[in-house]
LODO-581871 format. One line per field, with one value per residue (C-alpha): x, y, z; residue number from 1. Coordinates in nm, 4 decimals. Each point is the difference from the previous one (the first is absolute). Example, Ala and Ser with C-alpha at 12.3 -4.5 7.8 and 13.67 -1.06 7.14 Angstrom:
<sites>
xx: (1.2300 0.1370)
yy: (-0.4500 0.3440)
zz: (0.7800 -0.0660)
k: (1 2)
</sites>
This chain:
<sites>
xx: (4.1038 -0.3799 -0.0186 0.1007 -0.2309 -0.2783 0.0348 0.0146 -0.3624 -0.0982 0.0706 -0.1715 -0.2741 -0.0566 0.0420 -0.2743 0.2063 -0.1386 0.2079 0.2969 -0.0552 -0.0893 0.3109 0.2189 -0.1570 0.0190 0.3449 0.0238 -0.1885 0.2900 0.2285 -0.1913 -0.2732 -0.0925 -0.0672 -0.3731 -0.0004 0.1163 -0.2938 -0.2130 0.0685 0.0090 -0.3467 -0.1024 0.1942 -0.1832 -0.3860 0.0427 0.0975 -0.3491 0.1883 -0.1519 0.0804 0.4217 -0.1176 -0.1580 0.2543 0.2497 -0.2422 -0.0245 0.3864 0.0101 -0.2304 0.1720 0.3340 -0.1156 -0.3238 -0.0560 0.0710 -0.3224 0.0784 0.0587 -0.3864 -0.0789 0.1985 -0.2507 -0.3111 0.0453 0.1435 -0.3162 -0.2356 0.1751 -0.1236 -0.3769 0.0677 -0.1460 -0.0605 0.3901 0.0460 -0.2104 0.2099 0.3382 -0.0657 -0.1961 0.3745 0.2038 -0.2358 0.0574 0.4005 -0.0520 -0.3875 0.0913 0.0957 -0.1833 0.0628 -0.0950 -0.2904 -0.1246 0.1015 -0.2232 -0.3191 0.0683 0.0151 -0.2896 -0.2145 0.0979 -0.0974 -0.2817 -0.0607 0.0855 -0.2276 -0.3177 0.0554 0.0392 0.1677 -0.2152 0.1630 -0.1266 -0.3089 0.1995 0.1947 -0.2733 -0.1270 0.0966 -0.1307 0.3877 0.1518 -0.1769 0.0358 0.3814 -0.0563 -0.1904 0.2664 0.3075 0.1993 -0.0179 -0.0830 0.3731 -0.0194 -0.1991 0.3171 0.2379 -0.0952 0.1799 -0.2638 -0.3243 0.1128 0.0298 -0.3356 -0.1541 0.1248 -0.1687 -0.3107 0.0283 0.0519 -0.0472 0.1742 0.3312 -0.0238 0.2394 0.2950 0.0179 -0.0974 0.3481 -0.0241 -0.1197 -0.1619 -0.2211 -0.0730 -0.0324 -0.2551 -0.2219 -0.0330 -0.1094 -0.2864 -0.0919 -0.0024 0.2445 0.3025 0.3109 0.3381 0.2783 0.3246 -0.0081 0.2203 0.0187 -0.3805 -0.0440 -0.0420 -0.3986 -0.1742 -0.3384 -0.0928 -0.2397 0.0400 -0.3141 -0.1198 -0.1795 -0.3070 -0.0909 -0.1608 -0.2281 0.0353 -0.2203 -0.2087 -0.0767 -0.3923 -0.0172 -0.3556 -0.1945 0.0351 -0.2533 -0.1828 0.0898 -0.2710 0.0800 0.1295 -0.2380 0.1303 0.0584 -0.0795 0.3545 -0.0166 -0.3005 0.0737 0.3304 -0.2323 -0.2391 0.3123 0.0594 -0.2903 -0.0214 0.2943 -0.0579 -0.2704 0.2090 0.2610 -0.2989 -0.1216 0.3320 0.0634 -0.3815 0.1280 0.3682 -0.2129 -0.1767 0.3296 -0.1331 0.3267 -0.0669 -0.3012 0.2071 0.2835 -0.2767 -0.1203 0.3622 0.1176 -0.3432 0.0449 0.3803 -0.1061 -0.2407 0.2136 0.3917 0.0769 -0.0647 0.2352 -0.2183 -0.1772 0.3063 0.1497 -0.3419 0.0057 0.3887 -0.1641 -0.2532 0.3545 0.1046 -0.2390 -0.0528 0.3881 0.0500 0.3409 0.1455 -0.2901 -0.0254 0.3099 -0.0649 -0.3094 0.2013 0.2809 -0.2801 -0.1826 0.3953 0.0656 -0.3578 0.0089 0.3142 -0.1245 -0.3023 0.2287 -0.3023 0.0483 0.2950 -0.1851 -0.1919 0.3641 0.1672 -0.3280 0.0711 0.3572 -0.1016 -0.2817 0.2797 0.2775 -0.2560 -0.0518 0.4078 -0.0055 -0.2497 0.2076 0.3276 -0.1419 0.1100 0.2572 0.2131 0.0463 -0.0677 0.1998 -0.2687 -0.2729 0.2621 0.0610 -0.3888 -0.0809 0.2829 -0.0988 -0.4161 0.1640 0.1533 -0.3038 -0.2056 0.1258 -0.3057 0.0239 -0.1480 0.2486 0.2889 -0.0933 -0.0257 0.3734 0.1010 -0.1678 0.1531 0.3323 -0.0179 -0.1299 0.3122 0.2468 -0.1929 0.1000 0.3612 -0.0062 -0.1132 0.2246 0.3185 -0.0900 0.2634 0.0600 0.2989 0.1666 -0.1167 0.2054 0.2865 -0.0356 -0.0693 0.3138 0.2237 -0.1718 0.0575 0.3706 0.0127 -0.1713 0.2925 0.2874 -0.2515 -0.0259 -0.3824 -0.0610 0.1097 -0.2098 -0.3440 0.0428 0.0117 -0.2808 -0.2152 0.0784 -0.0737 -0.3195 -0.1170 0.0401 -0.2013 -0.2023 -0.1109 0.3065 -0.0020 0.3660 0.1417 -0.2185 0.1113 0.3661 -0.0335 -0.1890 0.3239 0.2045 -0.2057 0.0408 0.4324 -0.0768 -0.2097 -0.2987 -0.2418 -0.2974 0.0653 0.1167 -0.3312 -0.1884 0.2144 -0.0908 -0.3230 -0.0104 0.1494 -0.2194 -0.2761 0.1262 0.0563 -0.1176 0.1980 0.2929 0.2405 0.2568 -0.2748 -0.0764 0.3457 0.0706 -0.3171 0.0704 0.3487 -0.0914 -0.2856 0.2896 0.2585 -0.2898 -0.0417 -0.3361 0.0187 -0.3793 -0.0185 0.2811 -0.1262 -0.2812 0.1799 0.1967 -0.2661 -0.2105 0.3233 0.0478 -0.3735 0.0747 0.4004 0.0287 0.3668 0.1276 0.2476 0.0235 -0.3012 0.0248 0.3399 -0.2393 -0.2532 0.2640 0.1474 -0.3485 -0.0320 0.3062 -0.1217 -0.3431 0.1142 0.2652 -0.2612 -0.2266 0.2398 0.0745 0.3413 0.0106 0.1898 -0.1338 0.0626 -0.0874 -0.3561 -0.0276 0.0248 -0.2402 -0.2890 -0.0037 -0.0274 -0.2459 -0.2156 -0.0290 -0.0966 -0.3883 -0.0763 0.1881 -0.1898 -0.3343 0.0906 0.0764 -0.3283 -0.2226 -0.2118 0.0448 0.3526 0.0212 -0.2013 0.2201 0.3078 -0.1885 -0.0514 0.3331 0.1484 -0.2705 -0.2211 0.2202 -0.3037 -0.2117 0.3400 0.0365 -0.3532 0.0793 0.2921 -0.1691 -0.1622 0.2375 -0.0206 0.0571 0.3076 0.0907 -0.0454 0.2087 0.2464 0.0225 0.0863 0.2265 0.1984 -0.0007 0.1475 -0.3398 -0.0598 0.1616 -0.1099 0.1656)
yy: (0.2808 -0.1283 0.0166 0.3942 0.0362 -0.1578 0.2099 0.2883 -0.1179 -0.0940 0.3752 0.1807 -0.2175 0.0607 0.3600 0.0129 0.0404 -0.3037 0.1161 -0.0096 -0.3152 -0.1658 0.1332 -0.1806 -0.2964 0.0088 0.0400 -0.3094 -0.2187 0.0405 -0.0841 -0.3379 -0.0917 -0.2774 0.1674 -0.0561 0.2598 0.2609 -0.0054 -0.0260 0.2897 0.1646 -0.1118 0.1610 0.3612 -0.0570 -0.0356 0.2815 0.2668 -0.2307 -0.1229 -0.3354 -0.1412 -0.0230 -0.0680 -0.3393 -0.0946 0.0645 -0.1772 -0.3797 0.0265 -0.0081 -0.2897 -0.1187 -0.0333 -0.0881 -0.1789 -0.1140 0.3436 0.1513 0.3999 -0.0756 -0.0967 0.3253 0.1822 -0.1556 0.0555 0.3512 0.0842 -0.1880 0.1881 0.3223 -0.0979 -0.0513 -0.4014 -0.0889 -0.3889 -0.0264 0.1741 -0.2288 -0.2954 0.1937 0.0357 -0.3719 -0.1514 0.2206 -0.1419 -0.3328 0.0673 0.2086 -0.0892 0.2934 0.2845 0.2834 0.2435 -0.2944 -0.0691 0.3991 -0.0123 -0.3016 0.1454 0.3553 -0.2026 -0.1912 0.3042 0.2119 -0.3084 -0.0254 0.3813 -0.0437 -0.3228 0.2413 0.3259 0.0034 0.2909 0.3116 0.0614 -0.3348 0.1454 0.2437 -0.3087 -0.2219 -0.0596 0.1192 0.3648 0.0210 -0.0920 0.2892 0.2398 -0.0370 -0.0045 0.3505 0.1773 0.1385 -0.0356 -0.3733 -0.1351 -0.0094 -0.2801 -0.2294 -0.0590 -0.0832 -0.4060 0.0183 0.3062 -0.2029 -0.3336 0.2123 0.1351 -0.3417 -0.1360 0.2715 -0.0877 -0.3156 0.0304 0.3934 -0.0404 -0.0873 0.4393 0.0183 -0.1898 0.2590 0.3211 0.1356 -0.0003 0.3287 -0.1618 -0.1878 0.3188 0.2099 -0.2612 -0.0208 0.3470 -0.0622 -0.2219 0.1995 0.3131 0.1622 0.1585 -0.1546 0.1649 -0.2259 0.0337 0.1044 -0.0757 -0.0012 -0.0463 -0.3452 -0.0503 -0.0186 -0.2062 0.0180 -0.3166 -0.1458 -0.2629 -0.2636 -0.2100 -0.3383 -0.0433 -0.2734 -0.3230 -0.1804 -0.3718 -0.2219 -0.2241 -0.3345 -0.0270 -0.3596 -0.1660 -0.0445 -0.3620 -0.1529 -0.0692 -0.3820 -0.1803 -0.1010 -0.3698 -0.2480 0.0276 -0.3371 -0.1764 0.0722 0.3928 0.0592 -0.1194 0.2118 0.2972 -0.0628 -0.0277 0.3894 0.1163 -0.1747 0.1679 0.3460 0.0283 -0.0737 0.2485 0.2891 -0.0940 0.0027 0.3633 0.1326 -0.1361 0.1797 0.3288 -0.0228 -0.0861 -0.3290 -0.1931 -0.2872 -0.0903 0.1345 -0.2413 -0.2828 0.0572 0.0591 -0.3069 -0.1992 0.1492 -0.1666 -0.3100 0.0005 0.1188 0.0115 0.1287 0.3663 0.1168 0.3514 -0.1961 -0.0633 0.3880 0.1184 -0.1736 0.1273 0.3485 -0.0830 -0.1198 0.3182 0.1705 -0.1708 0.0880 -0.3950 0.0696 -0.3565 -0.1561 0.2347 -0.0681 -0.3842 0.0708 0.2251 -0.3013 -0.2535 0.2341 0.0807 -0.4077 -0.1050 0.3184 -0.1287 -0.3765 0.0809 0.2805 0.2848 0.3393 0.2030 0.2687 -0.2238 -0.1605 0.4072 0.0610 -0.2552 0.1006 0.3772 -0.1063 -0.2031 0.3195 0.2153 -0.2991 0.0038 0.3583 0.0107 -0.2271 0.1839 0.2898 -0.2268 -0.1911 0.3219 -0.2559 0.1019 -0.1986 -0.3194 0.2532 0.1737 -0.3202 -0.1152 0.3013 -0.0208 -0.3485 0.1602 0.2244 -0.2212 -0.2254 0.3517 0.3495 0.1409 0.4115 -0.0864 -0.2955 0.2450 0.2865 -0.2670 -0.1147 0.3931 -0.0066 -0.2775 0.0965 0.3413 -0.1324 -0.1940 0.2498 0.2185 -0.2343 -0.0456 0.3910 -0.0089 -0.2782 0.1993 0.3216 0.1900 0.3488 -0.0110 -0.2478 0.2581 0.2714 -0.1650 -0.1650 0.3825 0.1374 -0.2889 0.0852 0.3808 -0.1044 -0.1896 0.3062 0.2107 -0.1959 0.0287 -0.4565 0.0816 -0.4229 -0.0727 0.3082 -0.0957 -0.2912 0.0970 0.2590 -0.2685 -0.2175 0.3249 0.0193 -0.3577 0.0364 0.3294 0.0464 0.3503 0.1975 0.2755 0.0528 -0.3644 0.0523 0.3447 -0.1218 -0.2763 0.1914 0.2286 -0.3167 -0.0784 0.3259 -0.0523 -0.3445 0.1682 -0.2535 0.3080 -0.1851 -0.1827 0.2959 0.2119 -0.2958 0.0370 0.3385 -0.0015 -0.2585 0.2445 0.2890 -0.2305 -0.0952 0.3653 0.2630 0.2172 -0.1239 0.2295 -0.1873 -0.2233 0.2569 0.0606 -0.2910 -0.0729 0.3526 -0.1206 -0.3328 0.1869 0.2788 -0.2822 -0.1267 0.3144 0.0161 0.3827 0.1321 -0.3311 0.0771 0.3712 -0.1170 -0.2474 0.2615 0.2769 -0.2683 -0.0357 0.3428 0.0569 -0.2263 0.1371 0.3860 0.0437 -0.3276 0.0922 -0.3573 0.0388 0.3965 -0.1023 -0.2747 0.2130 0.2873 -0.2862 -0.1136 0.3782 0.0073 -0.3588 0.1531 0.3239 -0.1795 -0.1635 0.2848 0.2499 -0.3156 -0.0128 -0.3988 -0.1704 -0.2538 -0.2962 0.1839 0.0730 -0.3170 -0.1831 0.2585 -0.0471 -0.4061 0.0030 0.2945 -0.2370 -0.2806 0.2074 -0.0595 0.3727 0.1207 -0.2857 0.1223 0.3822 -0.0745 -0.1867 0.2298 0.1417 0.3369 -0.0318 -0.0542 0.2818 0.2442 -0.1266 0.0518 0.3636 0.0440 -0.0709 0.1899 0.2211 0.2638 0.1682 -0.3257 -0.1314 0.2584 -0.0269 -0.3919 0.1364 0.1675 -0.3023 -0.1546 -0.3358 0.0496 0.1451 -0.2209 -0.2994 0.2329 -0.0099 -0.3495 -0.0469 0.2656 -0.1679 -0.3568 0.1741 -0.0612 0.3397 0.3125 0.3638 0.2845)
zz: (-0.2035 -0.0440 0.3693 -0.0023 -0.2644 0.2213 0.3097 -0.2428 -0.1458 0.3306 0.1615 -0.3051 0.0090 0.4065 -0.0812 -0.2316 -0.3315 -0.1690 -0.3459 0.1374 0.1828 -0.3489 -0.1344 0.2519 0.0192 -0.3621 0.0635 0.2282 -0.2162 -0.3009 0.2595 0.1701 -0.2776 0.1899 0.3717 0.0362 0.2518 -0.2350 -0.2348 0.3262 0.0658 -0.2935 -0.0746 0.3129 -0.1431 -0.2978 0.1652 0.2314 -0.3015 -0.1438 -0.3009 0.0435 -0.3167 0.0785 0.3965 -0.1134 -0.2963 0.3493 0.2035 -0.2468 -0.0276 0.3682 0.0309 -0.2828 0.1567 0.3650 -0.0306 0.3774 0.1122 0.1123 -0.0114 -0.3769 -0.0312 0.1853 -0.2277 -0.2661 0.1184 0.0326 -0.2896 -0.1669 0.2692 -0.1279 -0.3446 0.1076 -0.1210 0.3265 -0.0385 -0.1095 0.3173 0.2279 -0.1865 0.0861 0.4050 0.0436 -0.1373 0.2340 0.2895 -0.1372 0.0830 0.3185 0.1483 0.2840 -0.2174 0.0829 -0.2765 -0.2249 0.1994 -0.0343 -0.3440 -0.0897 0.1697 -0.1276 -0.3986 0.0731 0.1366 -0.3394 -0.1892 0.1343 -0.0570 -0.3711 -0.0474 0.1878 -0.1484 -0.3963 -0.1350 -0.0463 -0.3052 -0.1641 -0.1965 -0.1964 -0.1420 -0.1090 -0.3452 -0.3405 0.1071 0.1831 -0.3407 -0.1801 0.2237 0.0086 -0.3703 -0.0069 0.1920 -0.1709 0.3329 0.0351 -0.4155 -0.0566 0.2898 -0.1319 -0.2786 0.2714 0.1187 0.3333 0.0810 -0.1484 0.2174 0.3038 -0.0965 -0.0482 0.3334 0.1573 -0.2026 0.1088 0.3447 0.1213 0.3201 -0.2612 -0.0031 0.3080 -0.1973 -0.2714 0.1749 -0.0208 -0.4058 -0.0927 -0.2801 0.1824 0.2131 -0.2595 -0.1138 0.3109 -0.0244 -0.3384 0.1137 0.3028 -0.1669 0.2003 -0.0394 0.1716 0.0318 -0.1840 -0.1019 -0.3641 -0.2599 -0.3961 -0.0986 -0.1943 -0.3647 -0.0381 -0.2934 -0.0418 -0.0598 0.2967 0.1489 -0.0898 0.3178 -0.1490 0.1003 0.2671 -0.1165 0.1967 0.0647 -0.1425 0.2455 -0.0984 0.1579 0.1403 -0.0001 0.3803 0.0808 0.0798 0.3705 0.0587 0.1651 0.3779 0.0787 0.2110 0.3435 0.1007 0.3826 0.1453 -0.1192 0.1232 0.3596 -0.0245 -0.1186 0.2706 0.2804 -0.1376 0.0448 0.3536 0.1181 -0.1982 0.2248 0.3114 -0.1148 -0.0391 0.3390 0.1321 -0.1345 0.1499 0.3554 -0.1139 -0.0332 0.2989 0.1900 0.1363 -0.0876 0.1600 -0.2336 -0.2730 0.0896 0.0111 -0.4126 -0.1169 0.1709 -0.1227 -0.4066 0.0593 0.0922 -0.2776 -0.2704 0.0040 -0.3340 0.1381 0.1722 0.0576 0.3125 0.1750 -0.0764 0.1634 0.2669 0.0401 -0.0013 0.2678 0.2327 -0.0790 0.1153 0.3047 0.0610 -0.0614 -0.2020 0.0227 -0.0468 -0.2853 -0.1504 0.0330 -0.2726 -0.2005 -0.0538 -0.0452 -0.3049 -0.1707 0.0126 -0.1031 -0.2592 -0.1858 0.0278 -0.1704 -0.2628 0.1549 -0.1504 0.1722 0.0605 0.2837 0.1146 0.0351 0.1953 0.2755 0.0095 0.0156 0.2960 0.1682 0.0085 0.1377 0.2777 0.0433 -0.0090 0.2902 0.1839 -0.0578 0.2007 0.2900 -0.1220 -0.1533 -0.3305 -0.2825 -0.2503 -0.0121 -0.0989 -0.2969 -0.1388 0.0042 -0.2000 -0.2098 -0.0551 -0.1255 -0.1746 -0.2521 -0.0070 -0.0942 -0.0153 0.2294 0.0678 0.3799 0.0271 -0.0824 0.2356 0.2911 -0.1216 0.0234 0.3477 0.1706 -0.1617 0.1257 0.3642 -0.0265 -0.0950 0.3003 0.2300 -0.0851 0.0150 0.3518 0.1284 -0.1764 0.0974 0.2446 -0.0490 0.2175 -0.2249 -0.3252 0.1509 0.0261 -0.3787 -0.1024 0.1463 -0.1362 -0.3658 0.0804 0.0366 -0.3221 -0.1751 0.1081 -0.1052 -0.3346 0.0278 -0.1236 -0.0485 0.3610 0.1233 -0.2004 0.1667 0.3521 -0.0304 -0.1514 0.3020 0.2228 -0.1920 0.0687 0.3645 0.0246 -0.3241 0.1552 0.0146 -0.3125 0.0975 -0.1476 -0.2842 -0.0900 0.0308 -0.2109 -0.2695 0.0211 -0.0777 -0.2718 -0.1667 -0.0065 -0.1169 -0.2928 0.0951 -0.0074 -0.0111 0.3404 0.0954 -0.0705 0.1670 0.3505 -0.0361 -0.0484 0.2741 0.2746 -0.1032 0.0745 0.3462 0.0874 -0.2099 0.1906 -0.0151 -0.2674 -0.1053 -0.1587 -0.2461 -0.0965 -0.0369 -0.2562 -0.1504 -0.0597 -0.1724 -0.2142 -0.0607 -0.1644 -0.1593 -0.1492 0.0785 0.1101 0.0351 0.2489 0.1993 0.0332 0.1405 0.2224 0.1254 0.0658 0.2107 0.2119 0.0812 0.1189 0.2971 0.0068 -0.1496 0.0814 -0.1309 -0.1910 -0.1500 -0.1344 -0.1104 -0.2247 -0.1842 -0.0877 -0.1393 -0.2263 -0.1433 -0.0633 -0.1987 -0.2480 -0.0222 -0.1476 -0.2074 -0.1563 -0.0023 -0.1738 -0.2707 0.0863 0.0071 -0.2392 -0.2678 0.1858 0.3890 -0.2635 -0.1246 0.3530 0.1511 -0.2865 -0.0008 0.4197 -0.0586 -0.2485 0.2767 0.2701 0.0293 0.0975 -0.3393 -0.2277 0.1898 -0.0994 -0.3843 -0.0297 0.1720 -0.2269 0.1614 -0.0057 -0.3338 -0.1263 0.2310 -0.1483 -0.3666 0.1410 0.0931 -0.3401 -0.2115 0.1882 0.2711 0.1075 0.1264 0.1952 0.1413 0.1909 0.0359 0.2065 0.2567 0.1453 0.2845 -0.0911 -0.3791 0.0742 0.2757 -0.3086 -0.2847 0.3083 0.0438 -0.4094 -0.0007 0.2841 -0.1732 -0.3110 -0.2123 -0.0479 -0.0092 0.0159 -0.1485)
k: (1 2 3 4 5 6 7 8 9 10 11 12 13 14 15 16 17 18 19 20 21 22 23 24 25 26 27 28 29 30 31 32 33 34 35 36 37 38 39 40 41 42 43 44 45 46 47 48 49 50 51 52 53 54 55 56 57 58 59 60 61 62 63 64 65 66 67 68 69 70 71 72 73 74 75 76 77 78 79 80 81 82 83 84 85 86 87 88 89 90 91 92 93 94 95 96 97 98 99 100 101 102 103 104 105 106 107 108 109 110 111 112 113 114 115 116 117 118 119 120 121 122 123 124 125 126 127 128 129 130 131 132 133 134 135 136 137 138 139 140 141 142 143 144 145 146 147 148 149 150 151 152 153 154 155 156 157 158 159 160 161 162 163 164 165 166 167 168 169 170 171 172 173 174 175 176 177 178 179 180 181 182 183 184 185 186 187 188 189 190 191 192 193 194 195 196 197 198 199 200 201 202 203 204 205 206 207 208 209 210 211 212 213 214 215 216 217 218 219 220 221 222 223 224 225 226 227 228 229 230 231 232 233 234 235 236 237 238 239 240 241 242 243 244 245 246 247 248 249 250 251 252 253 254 255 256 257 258 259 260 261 262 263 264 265 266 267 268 269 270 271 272 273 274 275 276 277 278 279 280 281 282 283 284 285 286 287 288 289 290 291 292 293 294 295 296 297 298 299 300 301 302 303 304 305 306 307 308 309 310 311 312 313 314 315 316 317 318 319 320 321 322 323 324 325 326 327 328 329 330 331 332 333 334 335 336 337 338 339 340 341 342 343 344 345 346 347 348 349 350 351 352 353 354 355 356 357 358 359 360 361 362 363 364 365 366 367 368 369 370 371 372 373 374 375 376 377 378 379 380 381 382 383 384 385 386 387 388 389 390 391 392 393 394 395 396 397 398 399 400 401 402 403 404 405 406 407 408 409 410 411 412 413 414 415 416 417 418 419 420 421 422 423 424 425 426 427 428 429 430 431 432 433 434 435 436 437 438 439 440 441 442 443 444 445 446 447 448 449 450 451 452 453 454 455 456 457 458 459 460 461 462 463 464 465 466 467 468 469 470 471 472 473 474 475 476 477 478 479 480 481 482 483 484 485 486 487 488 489 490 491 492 493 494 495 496 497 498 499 500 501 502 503 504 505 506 507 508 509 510 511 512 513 514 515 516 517 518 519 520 521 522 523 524 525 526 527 528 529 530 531 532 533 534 535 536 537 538 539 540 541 542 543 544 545 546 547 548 549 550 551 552 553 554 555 556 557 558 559 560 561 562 563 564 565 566 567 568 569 570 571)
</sites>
């Protein structure tokens, strides 16, 4: 019976009717409450119809039940990359790798977590001024529409977390309080769902004023007088100086590219003084140079011994380790090995995390995956992994065929077709992000190539990002007119566009629409344009002045862009 109830769940969901597949998998689950698989894919129902809350409780249970299974920990990390917690995500995909190190749709996962992190870390919200300060609280005390509010705690913590941290805003865009607050504090209107108005007291709300520490002024100390160097420490002072001079004649000769003289004062500072180990790096430049790269990589051992005898800074040890990777990495150039010069910047790397240390590391590891490329690349071989994956795509085994067109892929990285099939898999698998990414991928390879479009138009359509699949789908038709692929997905963004236009979307349908509206950067950018702002004023309280505002193009072509997202509405 759970089985039946599976295939049922796993039809719908291949069909696109992501409700129904929840249903049966519900179903299922009451039936085998302990099938990890189950509430797999039920999480996976749940984060394509974006309800990401009930796709990651679906998504622990899974790992909870079957902890070594990897798809479990993919399951995770997008349900947390559906709810913008984008470190939880990175943590999610590294554990799946952990299980399964070859796992492609963890691998894409991972980097697409740690790019949005990375995103989220650079870019702090836009929103974040209106929320600062104890200017927010009275303002939300001023207005009649939010006061009640401030009497209801779970609405003030919300409001405090986003105080606290404004980028907290995307967790609680989907309660019209909150929305209905930001519009508040930007001065704009924004369309909620309204219900009975709250009971308003007029009591305000008091903010305490700050207090500023107390600093506890500590007296100068004062200048001690210098110790009496004594016979020993003045020899060792003078041996410095000796071989600081060596070491700055040595660097002239550098400069002047007369390494053999340079050679000659590095070597002479060494002899002189062996508790620097910056004479013997130097000289491992001048080898360098001089395309000496054993002889190089003999001084660069000699300074990371002598350095950790002596306890030198690690900055100076990561710097021969950095100076003898690039020697390895010229070498490798012959050799086609690129492993020892990984590990020897892996090795400077944890001695001192150094920005040019790291892009050398990214170097060498991409020359290295280049050159596994090359020696793997066979088209013929592609072809035939493409047509066993189009095989597995028919019989609907999606798994089996993401695998084959990612082997197909790896033997000839060019061909738009492999990618465009596996971004189709993606799409049944409900893995829209890889999916989008495959697509994107063939577009690039061929720009001319149609079913790339549909098959990004398609992933932006489930996505139910509709203005972005319009646009997806128009590009494709100026390179194939009569597709008719292409002509049926623009009809049905039509249709969602002037759902939402006419307001015939339900609460939740609203709800959803507003909160992915809010994150999209081009929306944020409209509500806190100035401009925008004082059209939107104009459009509430002054008829005559919109009405000039909406004879410039790109005015309207903004309104447009709210209206769709459900922020708006005209009427």
């Amino acid at each position: 019976m759970a089985d039946e109830a599976k295939a049922k769940g796993n039809a719908a969901f291949s069909s696109g009717d992501f409700t129904s597949a929840v249903n049966h998998f519900t179903d299922a689950i009451n039936l085998a409450p302990t099938n990890h698989v189950l509430f797999s894919n039920r999480s996976a129902a749940h984060a394509s119809l974006h309800h990401y809350d009930e796709a990651l409780s679906d998504a622990k249970k899974t790992v909870e039940l079957k902890p070594d299974w990897a798809k479990g920990y993919s399951r995770l990390g997008a349900a947390h990359l559906g709810l913008s917690q984008f470190e939880d995500a990175v943590d999610a995909y590294t554990k799946g790798l952990e299980i399964d190190p070859s796992n492609e749709a963890l691998k894409s996962g991972l980097a697409d977590a740690q790019a949005s992190a990375s995103r989220s870390r650079a870019a702090p919200n836009p929103f974040g001024d209106a929320f600062q300060g104890p200017e927010m609280w009275a303002k939300l005390t001023a207005d009649a529409s939010t006061r009640g509010y401030l009497k209801q705690p779970d609405f003030v913590n919300m409001m405090q977390e986003i105080q606290k941290n404004p980028s907290n805003l995307n967790h609680y865009l989907k309660d019209q309080r909150v929305m209905q607050a930001l519009g508040v504090l930007l001065n704009v209107q924004i369309r909620t769902q309204t219900g009975d108005e709250a009971e308003v007291k007029e009591d305000e709300m008091a903010v305490p004023p700050r207090k500023e520490p107390e600093v506890e002024r500590k007296r100068e100390p004062e200048p001690e007088p210098e110790p009496e160097i004594g016979g020993e420490e003045k020899e060792k002072k003078e041996r410095k100086q000796k071989a600081l001079k060596e070491k700055e004649l040595g660097n002239a000769a550098y400069k002047k590219k007369d390494f053999e003289t340079a050679i000659k004062h590095y070597s002479t500072a060494m002899e002189i003084d062996d508790e620097d180990i910056s004479y013997i790096t130097n000289r491992a430049a001048v080898h360098l140079e001089m395309g000496e790269y054993e002889e190089c990589i003999k001084d660069c051992d000699k300074a990371v011994e002598r350095g950790r005898e002596l306890r030198s800074d690690y900055k100076m040890v990561a710097k021969a380790l950095t100076r003898k990777g690039t020697a390895q990495g010229k070498m490798a150039k012959c050799s086609k090995d690129y492993e020892p010069v990984i590990e020897t910047y892996q090795k400077a790397l944890t001695e001192h995390r150094n920005p040019d240390t790291l892009k050398r590391l990214n170097e060498a590891e991409r020359a290295k995956k280049e050159l596994e490329q090359q020696e793997y690349f066979d088209p013929s071989i592609g072809d035939e992994e493409r047509e066993k994956g189009n095989e597995f795509f028919k019989e609907q085994k999606y798994p089996d065929a993401v695998r084959h067109y990612t082997e197909a892929i790896k033997r000839n990285p060019k061909d738009p077709r492999a990618y465009s099939n596996r971004a189709a898999c993606y799409t049944k698998l409900g893995a829209m992000p890889e999916g989008l990414k495959d697509a994107e991928k063939c577009i690039e390879l061929d720009p001319t190539f149609s079913k790339g479009y549909s098959r990004k138009g398609a992933v932006q359509f489930f996505m139910k990002e509709y203005d972005n699949a319009m646009e997806t789908y128009q590009e494709g038709l100026k390179h194939d007119p009569n597709n008719q692929e292409l002509l049926d997905g623009v009809r049905r963004c039509v249709q969602q566009i002037n759902k939402a236009n006419r307001g015939d979307l339900t609460p939740e349908e609203l709800k959803e629409r507003q909160a992915k509206g809010m994150q999209d950067p081009e929306i944020q950018n409209i509500l806190t344009d100035p401009v925008m702002r004082q059209v939107l004023s104009d459009l509430q309280e002054n008829p005559a002045a919109a009405q000039k505002h909406m004879q410039n193009p790109m005015v309207m072509n903004k309104i447009q862009k709210l209206i769709s997202s459900g922020i708006v509405q005209m009427k």
